[in-house]
N, C-alpha and C positions, 0 to 999 in steps of 0.2 A: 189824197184819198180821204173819202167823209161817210159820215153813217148816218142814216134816215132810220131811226128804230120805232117801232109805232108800238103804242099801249105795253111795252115792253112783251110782246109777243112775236114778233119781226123785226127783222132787221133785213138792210142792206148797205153792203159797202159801194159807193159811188164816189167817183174822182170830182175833187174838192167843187171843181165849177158847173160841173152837170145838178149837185146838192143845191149850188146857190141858185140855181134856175129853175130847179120844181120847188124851192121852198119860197120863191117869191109865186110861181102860179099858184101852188098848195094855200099860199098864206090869202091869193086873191080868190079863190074859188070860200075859202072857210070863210073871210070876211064876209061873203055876199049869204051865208049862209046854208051853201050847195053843199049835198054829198055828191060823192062819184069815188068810182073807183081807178084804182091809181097799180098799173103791172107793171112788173122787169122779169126781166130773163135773168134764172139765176143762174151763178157759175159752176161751173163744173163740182168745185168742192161739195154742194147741196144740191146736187142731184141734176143740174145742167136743165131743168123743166122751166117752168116759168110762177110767178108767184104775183095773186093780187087781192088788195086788199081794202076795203071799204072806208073811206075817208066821211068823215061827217065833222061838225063843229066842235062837238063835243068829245073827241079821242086827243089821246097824247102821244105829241110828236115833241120826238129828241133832233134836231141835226147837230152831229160833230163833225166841225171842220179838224182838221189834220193840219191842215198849212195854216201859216202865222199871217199871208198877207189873203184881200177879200180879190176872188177873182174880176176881172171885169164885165160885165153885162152886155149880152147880147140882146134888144127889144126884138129883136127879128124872129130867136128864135123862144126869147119868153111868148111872145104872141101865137108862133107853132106850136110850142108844147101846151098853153091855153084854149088851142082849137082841139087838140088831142083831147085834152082834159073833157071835152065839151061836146063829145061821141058818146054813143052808147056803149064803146068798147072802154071809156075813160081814158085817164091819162097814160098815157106812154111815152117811154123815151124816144124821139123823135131825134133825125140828123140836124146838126148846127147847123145853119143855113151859115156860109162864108162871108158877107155881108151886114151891115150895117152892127160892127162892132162898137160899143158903149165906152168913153173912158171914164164912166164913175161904177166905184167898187160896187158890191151885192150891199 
């Protein structure tokens, strides 16, 4: 389990390899200089609705990984959640696609 905390005013806990896969999209969308907005569903604990939040170049993002070792890389579905990112609705967590598993770490 990892934490995405934004401008220290958000946070969310996300399971350590779903983190490593929006912060290589998050990291590719900021390089190019795009904002967009980026939702989750939150859990039950904060009121189980859904929560989103405006990403630009300029804001500060924390990721903490939890686990000691980097997960491995899915491009199948960093590219899915890149096409998300690339909506009007922004980024969302999208399903793994099963397929074309990566063996170099995040």
């Amino acid at each position: 389990m990892g934490k995405l905390v934004y401008d220290r005013v958000a946070s969310v806990e996300l399971d350590d390899r779903v983190l490593a896969h929006l912060q290589i999209v998050i990291g590719i969308k900021l390089r190019r200089g795009d904002s967009f907005y980026f939702s989750w569903k939150d859990d039950q604990s904060v009121g189980d609705g859904r929560t989103t939040i405006w990403l630009h170049p300029g804001v500060v993002l924390l990721y903490k990984y939890y686990g000691s070792r980097p997960p491995r890389i899915n491009p199948a579905w960093v590219h899915d959640l890149e096409l998300s990112a690339n909506t009007n609705t922004g980024l969302q967590i999208v399903p793994e696609p099963e397929h074309a598993l990566s063996g170099h770490p995040a």
